[in-house]
PyMOL Python script that loads the backbone (N, CA, C, O; Angstrom):
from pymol import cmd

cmd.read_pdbstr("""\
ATOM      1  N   UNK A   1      -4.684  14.811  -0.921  1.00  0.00           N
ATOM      2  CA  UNK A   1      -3.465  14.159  -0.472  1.00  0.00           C
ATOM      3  C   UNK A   1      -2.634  13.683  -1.653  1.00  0.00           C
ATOM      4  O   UNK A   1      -1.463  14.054  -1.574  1.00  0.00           O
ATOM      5  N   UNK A   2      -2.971  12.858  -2.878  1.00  0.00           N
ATOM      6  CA  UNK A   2      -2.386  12.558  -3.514  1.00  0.00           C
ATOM      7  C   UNK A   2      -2.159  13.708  -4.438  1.00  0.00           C
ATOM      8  O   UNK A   2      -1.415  13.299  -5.330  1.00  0.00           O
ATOM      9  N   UNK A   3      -2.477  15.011  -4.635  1.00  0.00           N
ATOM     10  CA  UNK A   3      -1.964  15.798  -5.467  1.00  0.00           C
ATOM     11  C   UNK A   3      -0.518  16.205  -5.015  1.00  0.00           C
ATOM     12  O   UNK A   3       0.051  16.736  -5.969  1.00  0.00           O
ATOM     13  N   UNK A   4       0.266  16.147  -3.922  1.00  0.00           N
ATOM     14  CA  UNK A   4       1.376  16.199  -3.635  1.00  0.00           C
ATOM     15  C   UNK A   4       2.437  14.893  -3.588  1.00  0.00           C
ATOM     16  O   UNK A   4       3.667  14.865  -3.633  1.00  0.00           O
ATOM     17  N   UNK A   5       1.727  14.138  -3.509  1.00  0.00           N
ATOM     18  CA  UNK A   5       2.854  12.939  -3.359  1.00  0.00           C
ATOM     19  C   UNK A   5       2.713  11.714  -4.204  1.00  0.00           C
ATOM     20  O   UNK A   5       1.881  10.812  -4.110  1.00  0.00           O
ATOM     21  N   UNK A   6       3.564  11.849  -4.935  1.00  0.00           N
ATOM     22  CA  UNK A   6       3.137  10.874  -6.692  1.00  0.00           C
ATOM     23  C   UNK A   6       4.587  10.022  -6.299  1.00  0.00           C
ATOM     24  O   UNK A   6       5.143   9.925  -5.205  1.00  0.00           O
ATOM     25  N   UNK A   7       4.903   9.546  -7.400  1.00  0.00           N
ATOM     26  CA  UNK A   7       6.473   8.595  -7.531  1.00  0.00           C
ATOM     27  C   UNK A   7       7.027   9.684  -8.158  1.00  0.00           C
ATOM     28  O   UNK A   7       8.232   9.432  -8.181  1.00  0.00           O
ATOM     29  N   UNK A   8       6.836  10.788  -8.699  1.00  0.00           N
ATOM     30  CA  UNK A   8       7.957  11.847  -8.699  1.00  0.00           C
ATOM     31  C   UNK A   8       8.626  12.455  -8.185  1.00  0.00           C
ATOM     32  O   UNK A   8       9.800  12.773  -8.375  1.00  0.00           O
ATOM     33  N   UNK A   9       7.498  12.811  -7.040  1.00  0.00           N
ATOM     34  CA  UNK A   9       7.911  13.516  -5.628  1.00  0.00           C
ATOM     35  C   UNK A   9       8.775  12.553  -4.861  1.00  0.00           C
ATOM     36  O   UNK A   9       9.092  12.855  -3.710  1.00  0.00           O
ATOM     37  N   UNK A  10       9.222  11.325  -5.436  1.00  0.00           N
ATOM     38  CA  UNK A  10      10.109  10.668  -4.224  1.00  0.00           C
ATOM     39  C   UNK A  10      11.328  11.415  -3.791  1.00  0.00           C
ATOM     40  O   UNK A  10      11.980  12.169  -4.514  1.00  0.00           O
ATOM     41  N   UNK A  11      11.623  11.073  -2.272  1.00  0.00           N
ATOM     42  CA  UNK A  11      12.250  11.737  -1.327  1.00  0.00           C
ATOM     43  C   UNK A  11      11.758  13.555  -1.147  1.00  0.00           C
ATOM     44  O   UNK A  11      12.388  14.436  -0.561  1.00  0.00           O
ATOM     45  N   UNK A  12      10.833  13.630  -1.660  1.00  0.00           N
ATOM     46  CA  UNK A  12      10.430  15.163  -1.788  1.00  0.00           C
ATOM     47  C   UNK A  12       9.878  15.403  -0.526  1.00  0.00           C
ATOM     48  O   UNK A  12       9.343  14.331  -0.243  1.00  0.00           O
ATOM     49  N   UNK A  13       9.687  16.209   0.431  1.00  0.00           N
ATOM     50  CA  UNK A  13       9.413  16.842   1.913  1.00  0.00           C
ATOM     51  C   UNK A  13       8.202  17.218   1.073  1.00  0.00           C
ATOM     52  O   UNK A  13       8.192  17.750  -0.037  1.00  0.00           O
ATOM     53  N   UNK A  14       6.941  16.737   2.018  1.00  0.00           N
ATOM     54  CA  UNK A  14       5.274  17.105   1.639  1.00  0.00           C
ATOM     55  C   UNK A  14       4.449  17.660   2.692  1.00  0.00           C
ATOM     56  O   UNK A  14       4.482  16.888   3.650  1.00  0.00           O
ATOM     57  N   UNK A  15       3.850  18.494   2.881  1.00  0.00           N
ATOM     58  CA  UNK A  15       2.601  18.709   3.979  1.00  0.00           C
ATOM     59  C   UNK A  15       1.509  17.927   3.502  1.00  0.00           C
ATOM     60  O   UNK A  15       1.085  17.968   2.347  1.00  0.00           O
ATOM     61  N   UNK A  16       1.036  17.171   4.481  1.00  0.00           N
ATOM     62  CA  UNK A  16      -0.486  16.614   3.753  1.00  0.00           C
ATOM     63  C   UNK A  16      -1.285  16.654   5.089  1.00  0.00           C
ATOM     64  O   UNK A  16      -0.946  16.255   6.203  1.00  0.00           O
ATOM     65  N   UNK A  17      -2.485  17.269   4.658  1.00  0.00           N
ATOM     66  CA  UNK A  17      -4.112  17.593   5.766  1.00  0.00           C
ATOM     67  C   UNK A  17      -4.628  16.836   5.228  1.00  0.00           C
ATOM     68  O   UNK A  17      -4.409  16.439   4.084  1.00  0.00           O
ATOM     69  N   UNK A  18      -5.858  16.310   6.394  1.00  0.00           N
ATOM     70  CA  UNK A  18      -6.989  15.368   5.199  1.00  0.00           C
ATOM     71  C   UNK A  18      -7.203  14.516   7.229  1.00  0.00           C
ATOM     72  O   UNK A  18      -6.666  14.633   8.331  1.00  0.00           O
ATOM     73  N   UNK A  19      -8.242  13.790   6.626  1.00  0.00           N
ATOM     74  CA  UNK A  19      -8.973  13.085   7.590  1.00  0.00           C
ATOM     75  C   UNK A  19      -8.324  11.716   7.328  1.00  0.00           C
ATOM     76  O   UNK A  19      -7.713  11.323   6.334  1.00  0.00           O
ATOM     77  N   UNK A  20      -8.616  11.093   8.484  1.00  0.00           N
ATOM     78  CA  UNK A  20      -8.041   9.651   8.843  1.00  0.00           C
ATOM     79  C   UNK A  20      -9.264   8.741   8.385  1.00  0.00           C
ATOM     80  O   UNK A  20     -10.321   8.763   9.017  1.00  0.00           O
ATOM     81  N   UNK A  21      -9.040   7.760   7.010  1.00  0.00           N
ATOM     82  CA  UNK A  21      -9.600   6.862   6.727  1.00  0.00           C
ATOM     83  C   UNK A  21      -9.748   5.841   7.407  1.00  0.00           C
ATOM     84  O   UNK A  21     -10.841   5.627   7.931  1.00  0.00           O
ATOM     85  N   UNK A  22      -8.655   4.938   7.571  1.00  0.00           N
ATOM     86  CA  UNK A  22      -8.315   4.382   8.224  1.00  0.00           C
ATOM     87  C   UNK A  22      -6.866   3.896   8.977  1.00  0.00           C
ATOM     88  O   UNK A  22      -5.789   4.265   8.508  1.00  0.00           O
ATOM     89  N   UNK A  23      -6.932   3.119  10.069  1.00  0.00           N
ATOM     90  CA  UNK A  23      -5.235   2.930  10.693  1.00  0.00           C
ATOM     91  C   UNK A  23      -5.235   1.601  10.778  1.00  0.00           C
ATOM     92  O   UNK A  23      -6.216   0.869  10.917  1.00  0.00           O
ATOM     93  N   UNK A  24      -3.786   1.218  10.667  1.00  0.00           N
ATOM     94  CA  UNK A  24      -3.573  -0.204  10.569  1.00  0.00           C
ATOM     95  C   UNK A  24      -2.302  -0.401  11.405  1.00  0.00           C
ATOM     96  O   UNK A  24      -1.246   0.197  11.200  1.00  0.00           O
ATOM     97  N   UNK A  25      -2.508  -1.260  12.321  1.00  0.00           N
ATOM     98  CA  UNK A  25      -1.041  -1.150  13.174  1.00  0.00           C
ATOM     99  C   UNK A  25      -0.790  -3.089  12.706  1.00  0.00           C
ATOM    100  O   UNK A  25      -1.710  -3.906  12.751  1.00  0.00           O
ATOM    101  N   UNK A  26       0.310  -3.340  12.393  1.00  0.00           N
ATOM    102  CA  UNK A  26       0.702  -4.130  12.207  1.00  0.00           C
ATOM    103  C   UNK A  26       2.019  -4.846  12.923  1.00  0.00           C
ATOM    104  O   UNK A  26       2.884  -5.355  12.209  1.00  0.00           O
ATOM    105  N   UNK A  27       2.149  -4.860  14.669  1.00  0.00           N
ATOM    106  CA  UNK A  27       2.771  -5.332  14.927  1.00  0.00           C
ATOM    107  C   UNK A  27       4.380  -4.272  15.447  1.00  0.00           C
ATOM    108  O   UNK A  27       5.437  -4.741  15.870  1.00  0.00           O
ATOM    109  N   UNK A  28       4.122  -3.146  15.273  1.00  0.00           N
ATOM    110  CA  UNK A  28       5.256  -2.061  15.636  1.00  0.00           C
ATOM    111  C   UNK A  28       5.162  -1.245  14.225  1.00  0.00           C
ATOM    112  O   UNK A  28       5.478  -0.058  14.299  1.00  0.00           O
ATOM    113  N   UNK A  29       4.814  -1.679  13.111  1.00  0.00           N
ATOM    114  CA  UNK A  29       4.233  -0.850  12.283  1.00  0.00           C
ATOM    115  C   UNK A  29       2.608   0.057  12.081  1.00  0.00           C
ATOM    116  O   UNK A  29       1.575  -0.522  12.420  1.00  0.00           O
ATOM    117  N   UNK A  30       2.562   1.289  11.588  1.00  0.00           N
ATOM    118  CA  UNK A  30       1.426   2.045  11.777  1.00  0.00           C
ATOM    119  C   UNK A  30       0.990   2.595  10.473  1.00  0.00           C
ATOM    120  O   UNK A  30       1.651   3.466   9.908  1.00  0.00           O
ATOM    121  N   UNK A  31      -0.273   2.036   9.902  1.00  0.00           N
ATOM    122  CA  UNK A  31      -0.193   2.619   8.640  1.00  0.00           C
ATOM    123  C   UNK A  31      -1.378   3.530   8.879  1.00  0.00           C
ATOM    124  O   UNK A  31      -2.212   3.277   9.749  1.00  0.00           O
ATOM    125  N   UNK A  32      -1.459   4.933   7.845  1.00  0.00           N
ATOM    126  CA  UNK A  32      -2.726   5.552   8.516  1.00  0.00           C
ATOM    127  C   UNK A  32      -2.763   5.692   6.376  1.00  0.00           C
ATOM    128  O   UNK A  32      -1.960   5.828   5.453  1.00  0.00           O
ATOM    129  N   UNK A  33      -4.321   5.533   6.598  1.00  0.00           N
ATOM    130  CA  UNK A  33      -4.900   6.250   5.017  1.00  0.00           C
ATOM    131  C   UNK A  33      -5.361   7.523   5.261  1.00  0.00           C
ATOM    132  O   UNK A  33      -6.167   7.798   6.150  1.00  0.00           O
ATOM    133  N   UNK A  34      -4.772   8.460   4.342  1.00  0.00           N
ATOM    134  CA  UNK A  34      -4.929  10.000   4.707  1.00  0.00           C
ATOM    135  C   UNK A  34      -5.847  10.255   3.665  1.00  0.00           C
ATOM    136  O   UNK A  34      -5.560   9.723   2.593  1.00  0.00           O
ATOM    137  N   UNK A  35      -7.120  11.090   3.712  1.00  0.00           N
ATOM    138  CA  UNK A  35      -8.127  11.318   2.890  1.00  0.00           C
ATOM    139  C   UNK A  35      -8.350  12.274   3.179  1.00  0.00           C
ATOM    140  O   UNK A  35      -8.714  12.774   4.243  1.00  0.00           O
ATOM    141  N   UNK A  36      -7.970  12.957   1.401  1.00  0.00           N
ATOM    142  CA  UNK A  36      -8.521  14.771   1.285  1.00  0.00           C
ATOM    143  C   UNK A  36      -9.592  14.671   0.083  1.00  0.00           C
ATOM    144  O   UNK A  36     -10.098  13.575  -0.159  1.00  0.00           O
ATOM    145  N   UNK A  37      -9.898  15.675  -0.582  1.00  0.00           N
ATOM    146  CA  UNK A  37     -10.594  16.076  -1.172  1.00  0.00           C
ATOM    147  C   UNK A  37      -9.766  15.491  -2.730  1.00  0.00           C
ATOM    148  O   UNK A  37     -10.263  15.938  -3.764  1.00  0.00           O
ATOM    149  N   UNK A  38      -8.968  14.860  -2.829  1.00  0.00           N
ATOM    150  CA  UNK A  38      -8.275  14.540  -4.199  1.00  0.00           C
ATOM    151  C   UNK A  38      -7.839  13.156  -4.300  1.00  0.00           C
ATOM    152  O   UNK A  38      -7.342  12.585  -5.271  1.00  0.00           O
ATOM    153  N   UNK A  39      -8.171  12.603  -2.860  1.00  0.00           N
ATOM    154  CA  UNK A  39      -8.334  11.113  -2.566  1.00  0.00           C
ATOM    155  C   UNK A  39      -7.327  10.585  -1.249  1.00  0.00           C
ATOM    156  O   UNK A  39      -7.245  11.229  -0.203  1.00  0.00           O
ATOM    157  N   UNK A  40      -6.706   9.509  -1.462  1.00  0.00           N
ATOM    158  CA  UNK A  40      -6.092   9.064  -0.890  1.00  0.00           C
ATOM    159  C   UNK A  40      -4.646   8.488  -0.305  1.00  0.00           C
ATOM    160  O   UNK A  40      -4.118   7.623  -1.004  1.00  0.00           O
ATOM    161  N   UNK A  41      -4.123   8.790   0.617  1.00  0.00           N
ATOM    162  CA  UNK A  41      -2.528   8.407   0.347  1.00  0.00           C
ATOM    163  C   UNK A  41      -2.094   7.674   1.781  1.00  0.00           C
ATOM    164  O   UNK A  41      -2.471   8.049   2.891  1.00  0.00           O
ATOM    165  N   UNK A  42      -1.365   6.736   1.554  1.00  0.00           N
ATOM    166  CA  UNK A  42      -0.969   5.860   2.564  1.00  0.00           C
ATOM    167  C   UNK A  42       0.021   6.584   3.499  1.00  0.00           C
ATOM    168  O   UNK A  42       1.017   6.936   2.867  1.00  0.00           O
ATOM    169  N   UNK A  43       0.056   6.860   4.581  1.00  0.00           N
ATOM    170  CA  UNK A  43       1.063   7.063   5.800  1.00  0.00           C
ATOM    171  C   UNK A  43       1.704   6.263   6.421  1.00  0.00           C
ATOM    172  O   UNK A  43       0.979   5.589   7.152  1.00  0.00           O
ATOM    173  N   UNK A  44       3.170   5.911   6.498  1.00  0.00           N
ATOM    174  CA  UNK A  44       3.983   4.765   7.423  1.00  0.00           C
ATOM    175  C   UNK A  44       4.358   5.565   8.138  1.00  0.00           C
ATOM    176  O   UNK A  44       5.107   6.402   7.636  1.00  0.00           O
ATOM    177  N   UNK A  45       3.988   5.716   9.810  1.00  0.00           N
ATOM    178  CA  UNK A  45       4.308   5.845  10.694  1.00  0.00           C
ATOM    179  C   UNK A  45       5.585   5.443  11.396  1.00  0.00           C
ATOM    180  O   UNK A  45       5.765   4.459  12.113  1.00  0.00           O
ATOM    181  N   UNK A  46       6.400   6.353  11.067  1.00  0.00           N
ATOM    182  CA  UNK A  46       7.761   6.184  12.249  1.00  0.00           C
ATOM    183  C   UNK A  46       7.356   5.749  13.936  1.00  0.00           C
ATOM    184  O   UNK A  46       6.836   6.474  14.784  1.00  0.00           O
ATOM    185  N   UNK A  47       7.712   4.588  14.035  1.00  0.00           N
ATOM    186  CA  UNK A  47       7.152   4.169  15.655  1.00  0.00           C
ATOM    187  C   UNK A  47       8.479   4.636  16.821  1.00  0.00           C
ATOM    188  O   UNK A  47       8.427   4.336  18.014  1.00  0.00           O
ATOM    189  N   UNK A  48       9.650   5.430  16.178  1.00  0.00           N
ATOM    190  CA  UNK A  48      10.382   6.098  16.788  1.00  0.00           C
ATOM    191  C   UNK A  48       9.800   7.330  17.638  1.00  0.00           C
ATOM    192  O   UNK A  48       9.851   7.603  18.837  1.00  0.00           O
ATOM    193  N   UNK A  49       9.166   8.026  16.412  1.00  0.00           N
ATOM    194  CA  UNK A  49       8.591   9.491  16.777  1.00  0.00           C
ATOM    195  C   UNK A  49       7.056   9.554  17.053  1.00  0.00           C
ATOM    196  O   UNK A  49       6.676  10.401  17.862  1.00  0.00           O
ATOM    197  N   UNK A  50       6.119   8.721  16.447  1.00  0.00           N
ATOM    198  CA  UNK A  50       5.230   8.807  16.748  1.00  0.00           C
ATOM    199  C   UNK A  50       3.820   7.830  17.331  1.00  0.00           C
ATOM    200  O   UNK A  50       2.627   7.927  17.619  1.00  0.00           O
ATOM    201  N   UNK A  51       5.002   6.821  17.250  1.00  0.00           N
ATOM    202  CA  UNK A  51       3.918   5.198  17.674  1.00  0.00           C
ATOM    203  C   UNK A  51       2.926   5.764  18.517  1.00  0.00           C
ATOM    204  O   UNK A  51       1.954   5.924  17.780  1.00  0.00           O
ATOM    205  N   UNK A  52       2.560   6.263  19.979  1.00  0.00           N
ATOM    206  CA  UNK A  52       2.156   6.650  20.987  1.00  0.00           C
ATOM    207  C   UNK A  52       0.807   6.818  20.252  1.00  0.00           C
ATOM    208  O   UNK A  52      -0.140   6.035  20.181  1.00  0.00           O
ATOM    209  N   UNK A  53       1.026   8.426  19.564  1.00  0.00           N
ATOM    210  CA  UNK A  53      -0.214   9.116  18.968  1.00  0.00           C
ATOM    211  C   UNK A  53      -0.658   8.451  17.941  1.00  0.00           C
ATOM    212  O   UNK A  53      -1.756   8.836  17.539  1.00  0.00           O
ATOM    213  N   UNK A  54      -0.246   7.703  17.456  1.00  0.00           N
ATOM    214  CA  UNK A  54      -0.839   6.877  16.367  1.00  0.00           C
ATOM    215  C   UNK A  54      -1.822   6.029  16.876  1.00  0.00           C
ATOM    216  O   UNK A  54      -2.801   6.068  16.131  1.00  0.00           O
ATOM    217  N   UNK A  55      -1.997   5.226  17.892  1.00  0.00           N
ATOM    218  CA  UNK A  55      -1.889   4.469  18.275  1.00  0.00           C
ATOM    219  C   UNK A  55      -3.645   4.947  18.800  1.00  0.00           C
ATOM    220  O   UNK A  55      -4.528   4.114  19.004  1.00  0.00           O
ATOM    221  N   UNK A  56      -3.796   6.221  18.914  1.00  0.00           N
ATOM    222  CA  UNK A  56      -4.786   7.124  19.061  1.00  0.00           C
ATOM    223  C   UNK A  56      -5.822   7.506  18.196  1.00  0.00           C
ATOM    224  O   UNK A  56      -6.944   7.954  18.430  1.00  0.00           O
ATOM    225  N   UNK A  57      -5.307   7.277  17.280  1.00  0.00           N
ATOM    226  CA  UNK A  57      -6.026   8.010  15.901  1.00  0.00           C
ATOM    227  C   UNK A  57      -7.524   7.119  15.833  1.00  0.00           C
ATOM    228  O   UNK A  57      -7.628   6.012  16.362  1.00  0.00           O
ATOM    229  N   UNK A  58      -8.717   7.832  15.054  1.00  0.00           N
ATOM    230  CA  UNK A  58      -9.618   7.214  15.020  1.00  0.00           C
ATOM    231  C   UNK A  58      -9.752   7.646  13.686  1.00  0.00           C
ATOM    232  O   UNK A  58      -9.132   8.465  13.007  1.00  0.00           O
ATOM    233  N   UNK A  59     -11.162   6.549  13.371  1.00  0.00           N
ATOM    234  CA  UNK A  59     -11.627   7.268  11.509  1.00  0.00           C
ATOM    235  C   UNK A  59     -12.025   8.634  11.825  1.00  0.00           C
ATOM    236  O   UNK A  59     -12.529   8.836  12.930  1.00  0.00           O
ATOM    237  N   UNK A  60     -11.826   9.855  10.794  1.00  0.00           N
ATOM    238  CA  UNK A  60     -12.270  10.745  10.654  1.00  0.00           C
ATOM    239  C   UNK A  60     -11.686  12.352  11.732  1.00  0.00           C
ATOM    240  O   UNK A  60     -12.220  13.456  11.850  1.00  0.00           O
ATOM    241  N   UNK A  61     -10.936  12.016  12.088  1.00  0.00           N
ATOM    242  CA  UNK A  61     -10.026  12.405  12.946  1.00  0.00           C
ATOM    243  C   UNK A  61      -9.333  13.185  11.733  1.00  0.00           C
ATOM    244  O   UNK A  61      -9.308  12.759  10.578  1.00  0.00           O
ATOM    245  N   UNK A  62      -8.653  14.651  12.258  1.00  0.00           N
ATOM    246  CA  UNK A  62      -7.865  15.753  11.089  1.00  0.00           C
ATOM    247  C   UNK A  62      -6.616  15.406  11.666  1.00  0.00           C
ATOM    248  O   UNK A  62      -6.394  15.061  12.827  1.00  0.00           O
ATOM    249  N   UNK A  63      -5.891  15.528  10.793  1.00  0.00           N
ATOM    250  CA  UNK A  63      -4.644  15.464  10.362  1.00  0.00           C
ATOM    251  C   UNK A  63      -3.417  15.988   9.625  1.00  0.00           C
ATOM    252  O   UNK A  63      -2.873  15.377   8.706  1.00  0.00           O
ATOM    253  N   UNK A  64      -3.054  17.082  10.067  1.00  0.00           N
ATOM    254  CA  UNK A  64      -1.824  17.498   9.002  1.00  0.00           C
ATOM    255  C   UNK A  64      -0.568  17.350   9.238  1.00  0.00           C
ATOM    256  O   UNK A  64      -0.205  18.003  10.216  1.00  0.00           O
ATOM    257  N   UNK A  65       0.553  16.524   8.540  1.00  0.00           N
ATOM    258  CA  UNK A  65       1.902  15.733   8.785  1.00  0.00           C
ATOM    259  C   UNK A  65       2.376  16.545   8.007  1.00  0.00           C
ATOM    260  O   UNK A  65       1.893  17.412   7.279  1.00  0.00           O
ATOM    261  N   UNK A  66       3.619  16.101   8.276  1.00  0.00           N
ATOM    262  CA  UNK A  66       4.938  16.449   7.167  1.00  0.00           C
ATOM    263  C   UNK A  66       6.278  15.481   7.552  1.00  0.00           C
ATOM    264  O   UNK A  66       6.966  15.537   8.571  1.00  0.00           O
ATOM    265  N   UNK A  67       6.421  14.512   6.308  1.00  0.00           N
ATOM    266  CA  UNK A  67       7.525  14.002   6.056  1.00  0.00           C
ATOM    267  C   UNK A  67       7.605  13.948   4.586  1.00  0.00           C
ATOM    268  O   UNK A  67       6.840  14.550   3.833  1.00  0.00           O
ATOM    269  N   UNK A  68       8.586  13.186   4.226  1.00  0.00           N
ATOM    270  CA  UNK A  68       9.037  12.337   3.242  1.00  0.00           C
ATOM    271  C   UNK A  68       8.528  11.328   2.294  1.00  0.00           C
ATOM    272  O   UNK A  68       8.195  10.203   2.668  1.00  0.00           O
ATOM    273  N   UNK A  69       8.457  11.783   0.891  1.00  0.00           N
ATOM    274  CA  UNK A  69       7.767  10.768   0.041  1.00  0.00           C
ATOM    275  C   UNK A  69       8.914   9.852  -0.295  1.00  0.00           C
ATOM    276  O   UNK A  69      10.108  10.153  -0.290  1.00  0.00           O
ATOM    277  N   UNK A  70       8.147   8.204  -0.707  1.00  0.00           N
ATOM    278  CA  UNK A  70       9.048   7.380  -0.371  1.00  0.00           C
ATOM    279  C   UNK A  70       8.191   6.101  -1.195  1.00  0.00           C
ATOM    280  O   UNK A  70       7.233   5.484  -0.727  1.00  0.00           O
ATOM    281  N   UNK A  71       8.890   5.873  -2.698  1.00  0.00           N
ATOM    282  CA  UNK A  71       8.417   4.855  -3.533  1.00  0.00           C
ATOM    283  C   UNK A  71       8.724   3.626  -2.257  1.00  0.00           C
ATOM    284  O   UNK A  71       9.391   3.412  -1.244  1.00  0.00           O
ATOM    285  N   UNK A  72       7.779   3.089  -3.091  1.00  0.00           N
ATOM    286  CA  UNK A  72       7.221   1.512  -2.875  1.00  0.00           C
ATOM    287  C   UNK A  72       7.960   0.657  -3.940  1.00  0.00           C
ATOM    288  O   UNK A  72       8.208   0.867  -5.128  1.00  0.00           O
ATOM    289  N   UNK A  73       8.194  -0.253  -3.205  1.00  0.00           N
ATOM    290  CA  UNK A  73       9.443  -1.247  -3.647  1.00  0.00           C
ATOM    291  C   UNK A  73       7.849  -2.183  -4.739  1.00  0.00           C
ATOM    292  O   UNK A  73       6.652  -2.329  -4.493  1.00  0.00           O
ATOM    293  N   UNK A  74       8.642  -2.541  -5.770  1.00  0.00           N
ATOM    294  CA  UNK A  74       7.910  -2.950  -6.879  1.00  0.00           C
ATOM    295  C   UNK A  74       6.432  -3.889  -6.433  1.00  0.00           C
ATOM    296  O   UNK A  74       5.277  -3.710  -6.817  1.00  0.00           O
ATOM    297  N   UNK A  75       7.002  -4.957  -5.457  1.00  0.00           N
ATOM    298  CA  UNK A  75       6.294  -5.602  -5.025  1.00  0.00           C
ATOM    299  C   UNK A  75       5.294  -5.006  -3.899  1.00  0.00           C
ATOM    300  O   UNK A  75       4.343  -5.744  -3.641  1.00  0.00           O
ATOM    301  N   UNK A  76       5.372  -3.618  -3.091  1.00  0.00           N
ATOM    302  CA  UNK A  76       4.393  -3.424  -2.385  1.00  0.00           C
ATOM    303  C   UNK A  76       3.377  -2.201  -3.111  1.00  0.00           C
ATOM    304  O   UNK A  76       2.667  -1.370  -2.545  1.00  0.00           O
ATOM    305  N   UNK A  77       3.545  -2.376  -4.211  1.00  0.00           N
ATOM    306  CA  UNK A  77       2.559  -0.827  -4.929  1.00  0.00           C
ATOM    307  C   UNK A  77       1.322  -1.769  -4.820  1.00  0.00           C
ATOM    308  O   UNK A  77       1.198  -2.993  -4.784  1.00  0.00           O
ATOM    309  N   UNK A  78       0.101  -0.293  -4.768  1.00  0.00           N
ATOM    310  CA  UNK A  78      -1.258  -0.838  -4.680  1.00  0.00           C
ATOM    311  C   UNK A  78      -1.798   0.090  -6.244  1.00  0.00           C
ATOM    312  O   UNK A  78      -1.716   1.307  -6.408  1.00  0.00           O
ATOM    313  N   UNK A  79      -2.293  -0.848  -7.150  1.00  0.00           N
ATOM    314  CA  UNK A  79      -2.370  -0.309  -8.315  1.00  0.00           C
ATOM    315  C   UNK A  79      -3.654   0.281  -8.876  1.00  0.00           C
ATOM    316  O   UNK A  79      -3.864   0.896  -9.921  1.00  0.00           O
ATOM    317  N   UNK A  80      -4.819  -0.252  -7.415  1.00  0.00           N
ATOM    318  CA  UNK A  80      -6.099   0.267  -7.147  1.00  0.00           C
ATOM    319  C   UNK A  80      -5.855   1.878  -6.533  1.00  0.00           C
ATOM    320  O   UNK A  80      -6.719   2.751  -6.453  1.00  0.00           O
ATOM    321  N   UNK A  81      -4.481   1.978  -6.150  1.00  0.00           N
ATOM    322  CA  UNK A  81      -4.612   4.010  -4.972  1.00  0.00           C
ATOM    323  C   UNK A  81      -4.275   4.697  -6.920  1.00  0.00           C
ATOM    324  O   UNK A  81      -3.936   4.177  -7.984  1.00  0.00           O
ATOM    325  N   UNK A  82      -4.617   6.041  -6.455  1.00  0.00           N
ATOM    326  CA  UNK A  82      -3.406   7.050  -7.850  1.00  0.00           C
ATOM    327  C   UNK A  82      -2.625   7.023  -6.601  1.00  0.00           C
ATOM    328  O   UNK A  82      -2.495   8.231  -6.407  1.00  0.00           O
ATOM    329  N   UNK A  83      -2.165   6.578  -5.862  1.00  0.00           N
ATOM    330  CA  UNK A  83      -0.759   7.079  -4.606  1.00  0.00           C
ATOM    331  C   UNK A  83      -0.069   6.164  -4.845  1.00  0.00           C
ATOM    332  O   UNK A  83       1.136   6.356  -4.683  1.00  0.00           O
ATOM    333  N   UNK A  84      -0.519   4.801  -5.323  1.00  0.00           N
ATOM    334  CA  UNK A  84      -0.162   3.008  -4.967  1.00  0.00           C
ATOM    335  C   UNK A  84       1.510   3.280  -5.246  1.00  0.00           C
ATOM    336  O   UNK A  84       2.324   2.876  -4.415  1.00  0.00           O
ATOM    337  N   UNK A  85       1.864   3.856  -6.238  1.00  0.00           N
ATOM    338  CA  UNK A  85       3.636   3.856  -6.290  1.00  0.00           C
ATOM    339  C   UNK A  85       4.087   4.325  -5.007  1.00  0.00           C
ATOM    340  O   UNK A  85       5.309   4.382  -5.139  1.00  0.00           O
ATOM    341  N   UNK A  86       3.729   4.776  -3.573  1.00  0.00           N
ATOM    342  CA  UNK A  86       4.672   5.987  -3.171  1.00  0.00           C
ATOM    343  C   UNK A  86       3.815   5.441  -1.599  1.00  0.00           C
ATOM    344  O   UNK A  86       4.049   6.016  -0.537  1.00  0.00           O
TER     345      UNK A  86
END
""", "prot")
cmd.dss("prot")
cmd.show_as("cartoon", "prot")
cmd.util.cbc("prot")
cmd.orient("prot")
């Protein structure tokens, strides 16, 4: 997952497969951790298009998306992911 979507790739259109680490719904927000074979990358769920099925997801569950890479505002990077910028 993270071999495609770095802070370079911002606004760059990505396919990413990989299994569902974990999901975090926070209130109308949906975060899913996407885990491939190159590690890990955070998913924000549009609750326009996909709240429903999200809402579904379990650990370990497959997964292949496609949107938009999309830096993290200074204050929300995680400096423990290689994804944490994005």
């Amino acid at each position: 997952a993270d071999a495609d979507a770095d802070a370079d790739a911002d606004a760059a259109r990505v396919v990413l497969c990989g299994w569902v680490d974990r999901r975090r719904d926070l209130g109308g927000v949906c975060f899913v951790d996407l885990r491939d074979h190159t590690g890990l990358v955070q998913v924000v769920v549009d609750p326009e298009v996909l709240a429903d099925a999200a809402v579904k997801l379990h650990s370990e569950d497959v997964l292949c998306i496609e949107g938009c890479v999309r830096e993290r505002p200074p204050e929300g990077r995680n400096e423990r992911m290689a994804t944490g910028a994005v």
